[in-house]
Every structure is written in C-alpha cells, then in structure tokens.
N, C-alpha and C positions, 0 to 999 in steps of 0.2 A: 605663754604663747610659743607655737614650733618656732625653728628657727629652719628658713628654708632657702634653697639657691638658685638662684637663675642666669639666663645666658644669652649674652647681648649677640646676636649677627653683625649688627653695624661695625662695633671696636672690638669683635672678639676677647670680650670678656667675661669672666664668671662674677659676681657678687650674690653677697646672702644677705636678706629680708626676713625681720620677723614679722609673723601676719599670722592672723587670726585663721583657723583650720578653714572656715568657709571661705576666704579670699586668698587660699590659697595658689589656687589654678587659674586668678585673674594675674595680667602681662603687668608688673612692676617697670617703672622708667628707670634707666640706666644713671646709675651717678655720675658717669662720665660722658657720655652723651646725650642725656636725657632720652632715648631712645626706650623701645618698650622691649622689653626682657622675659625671653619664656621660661617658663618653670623645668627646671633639670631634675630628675631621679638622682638622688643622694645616698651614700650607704653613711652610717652613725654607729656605733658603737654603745651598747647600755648593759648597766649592772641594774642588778635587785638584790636585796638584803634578802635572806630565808637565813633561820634558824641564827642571826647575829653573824653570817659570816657572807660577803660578799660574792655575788652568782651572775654569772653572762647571759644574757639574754641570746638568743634561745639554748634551754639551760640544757648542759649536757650530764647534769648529775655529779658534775665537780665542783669542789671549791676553791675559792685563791686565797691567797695566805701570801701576803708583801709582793703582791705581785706575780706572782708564781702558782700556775695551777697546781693543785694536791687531789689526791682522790677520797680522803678521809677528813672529817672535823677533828680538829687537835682535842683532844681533852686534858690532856697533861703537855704542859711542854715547860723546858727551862729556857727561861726570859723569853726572845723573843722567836728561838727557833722549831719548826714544826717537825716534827720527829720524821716523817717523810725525807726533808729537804736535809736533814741533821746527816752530816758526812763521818762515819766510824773513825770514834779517834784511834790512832796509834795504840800496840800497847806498850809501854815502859820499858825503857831498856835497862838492863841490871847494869850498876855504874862496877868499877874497875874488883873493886874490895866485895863487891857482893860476889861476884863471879867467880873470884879467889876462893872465896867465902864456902862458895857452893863445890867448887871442884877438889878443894882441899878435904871436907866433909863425905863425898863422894871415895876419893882415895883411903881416906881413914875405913869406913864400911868395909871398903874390899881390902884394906889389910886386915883386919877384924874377922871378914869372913873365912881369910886365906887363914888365917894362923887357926881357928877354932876350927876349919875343918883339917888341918894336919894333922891336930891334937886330938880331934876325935871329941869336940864339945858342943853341945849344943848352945843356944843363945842363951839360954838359961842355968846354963854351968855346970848341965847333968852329961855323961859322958854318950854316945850315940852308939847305936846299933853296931855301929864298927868299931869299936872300939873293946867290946865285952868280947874276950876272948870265949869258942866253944868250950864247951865242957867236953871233955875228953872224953871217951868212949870205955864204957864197964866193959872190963872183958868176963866174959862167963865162960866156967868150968863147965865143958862137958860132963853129965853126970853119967855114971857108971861104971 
C-alpha cells in the first residue's frame, strides 16, 4: 500500500498515512488533534532495475553506479571503481639513481657520437664519406 501525506488546518501540521489507493482522497483524522486532514501532493523519488544496474524513474538513459550517475554500463572494472568515475593515476616518477642512470647514458651517446664523427666512423666501424680521401686527378698528356 502507497504511503501518502496529509495536512491538518487546525494545528498546522503535515503527517503520512498509508491507505489503500481507493481511500486515498478520503480526509484521514489528525493524530494530534483528531481533526480531519486533506490529502497533499507529494513528490518521491523511485529507481527501477534494467539490465542489472539501477535506473531513476523517469529514465533518462543513464545509469548509477554507488550512487553516482554514469552514462555507460561497466563491463570491465577493477574492484569497485567504474571506469567513468576512475581518476587517471600519476605517471611514475624516476627515483634519484634512474635519472643518473638515464642522463649519464645520454652523455656517453654524445661522446660516442662526438668522437666517431671527428674520426670520420660510422656506427658500425666503417670509415664515412668524409673520411676517404679523393682520388687525385690523372693528369693527361696532350697528344701530339
């Protein structure tokens, strides 16, 4: 049975009555004055289950998820959180010795690059274009 409100004039008060839908719109007596009590318009709040996940009446094609609307049904989530509401973690930060790590290896490359391109080597230990000197020029005897 609904659960409905009424409103006393006499002691200005509101109480709620549950009553059977057809007796709804008869005058209920006040608990504190015994006086008769009209029926008030009520706004309520209601969900409905679709698809195993909790939906507001009148539905607006969203779902809630712990209380929280979402636009999407989860279909994957880790534990309890909906990938919607999941806040991007941090990424990592490189601790003291990695950072060393990486700038020291950085450094070694560009002395590696600097010395094989003074020398005229390639990465592979073969000598480069600049390096092979021209071949010098035939000189030819005019003939006759």
């Amino acid at each position: 049975m609904p659960l409905y409100e009424y409103y006393c004039e006499s002691c200005n008060g509101i109480f709620e009555a549950i009553r059977e839908m057809r007796e709804a719109s008869i005058a209920v007596p006040c608990p504190k004055c015994d006086r008769d009590g009209e029926r008030i318009m009520s706004s309520f709040n209601a969900f409905t289950f679709r698809d195993g996940y909790p939906r507001r009446i009148p539905d607006k094609g969203t779902y809630w998820h712990m209380g929280q609307e979402v636009k999407k049904r989860a279909t994957r989530m880790k534990g309890w959180e909906h990938p919607e509401l999941a806040k991007p973690k941090p990424k990592p930060r490189a601790t003291k010795g990695e950072s060393r790590a990486q700038r020291d290896k950085r450094l070694a490359a560009l002395r590696e690059a600097r010395y094989r391109d003074r020398w005229g080597i390639d990465k592979d230990g073969f000598p480069t274009l600049k390096t092979k000197t021209p071949e010098k020029e035939k000189k030819v005897l005019p003939s006759g």
